[in-house]
C-alpha positions in Angstrom: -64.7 20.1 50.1 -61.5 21.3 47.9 -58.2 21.3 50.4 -55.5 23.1 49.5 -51.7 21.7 49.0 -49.1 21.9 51.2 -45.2 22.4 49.2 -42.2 22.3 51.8 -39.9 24.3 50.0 -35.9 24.2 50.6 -34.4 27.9 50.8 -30.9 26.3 50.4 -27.6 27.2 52.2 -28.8 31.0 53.0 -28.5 32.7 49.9 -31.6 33.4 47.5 -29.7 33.2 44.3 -29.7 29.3 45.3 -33.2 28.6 45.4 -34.3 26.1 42.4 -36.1 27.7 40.1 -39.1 25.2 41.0 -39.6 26.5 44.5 -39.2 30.1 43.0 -42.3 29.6 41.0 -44.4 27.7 43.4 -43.4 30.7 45.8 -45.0 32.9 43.4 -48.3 30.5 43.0 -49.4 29.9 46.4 -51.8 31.6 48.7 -49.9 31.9 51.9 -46.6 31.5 53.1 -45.9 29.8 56.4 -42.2 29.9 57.8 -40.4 29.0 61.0 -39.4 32.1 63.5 -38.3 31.5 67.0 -40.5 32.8 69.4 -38.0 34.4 71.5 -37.6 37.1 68.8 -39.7 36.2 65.6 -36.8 36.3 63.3 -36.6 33.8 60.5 -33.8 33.1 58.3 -35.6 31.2 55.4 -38.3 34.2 55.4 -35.5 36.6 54.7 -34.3 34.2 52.1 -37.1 33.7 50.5 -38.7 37.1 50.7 -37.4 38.2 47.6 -39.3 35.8 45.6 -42.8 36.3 47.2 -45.2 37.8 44.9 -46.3 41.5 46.0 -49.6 41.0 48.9 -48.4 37.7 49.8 -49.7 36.4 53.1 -46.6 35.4 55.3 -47.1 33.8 58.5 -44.7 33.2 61.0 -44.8 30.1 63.3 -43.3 30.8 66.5 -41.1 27.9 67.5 -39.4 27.8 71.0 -36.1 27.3 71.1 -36.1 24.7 74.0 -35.8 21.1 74.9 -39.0 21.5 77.1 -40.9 18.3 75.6 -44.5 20.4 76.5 -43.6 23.4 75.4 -42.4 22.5 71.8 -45.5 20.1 71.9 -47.5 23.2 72.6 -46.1 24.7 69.8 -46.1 21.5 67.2 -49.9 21.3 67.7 -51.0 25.2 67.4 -48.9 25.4 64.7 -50.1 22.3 62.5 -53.7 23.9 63.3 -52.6 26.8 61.7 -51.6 25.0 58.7 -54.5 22.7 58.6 -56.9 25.6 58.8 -55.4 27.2 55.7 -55.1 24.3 53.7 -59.0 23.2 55.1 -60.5 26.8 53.3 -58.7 25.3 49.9 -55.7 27.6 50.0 -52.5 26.4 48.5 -49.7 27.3 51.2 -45.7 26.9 51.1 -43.6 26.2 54.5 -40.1 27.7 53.8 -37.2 26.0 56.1 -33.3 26.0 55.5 -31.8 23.8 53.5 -34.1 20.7 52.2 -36.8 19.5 53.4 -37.9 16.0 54.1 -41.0 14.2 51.9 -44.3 15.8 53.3 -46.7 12.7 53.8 -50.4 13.4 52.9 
């Protein structure tokens, strides 16, 4: 079975002129597109950033993410949402998860 590869990709401060150069072509390479949106209105800052360097027909998923300190609820959310990813990565598609600033060392 070929899995994909999962790149966390740093959008920087909020402005998509700052975006390394790396990330911009990984951006370009990958399958699908995964970012962060809270659920209460589906907006997502580091999609916005980043939009502008998705390659035309990219897949773009949203992950809703409650904004909450309800320890079930985010679980909830934590565990549908790493399904998501997993399922992606499980048909052998390369995916990016876009967050603000840098991201910490994914562990595989």
């Amino acid at each position: 079975m070929n899995t994909g590869t999962l790149f966390g990709i740093g959008v920087g401060p909020g402005d998509p002129d700052l975006i390394t150069l790396k990330a911009a072509n990984i951006l370009k390479q990958v399958d699908v597109v995964f970012a962060a949106a809270s659920t209460k209105n589906g907006y997502s800052l580091a999609e916005e950033i980043a939009s502008t360097h998705l390659k035309d027909g990219m897949l773009l998923v949203r992950l809703g993410f409650p904004m909450t300190r309800g320890t079930e609820k985010l679980q909830t959310a934590w565990e549908e949402n790493a399904r998501t990813v997993v399922d992606t990565l499980r048909k052998g598609k390369d995916a990016a998860f876009v967050t603000i600033g840098d991201t910490a060392p994914l562990v595989t």
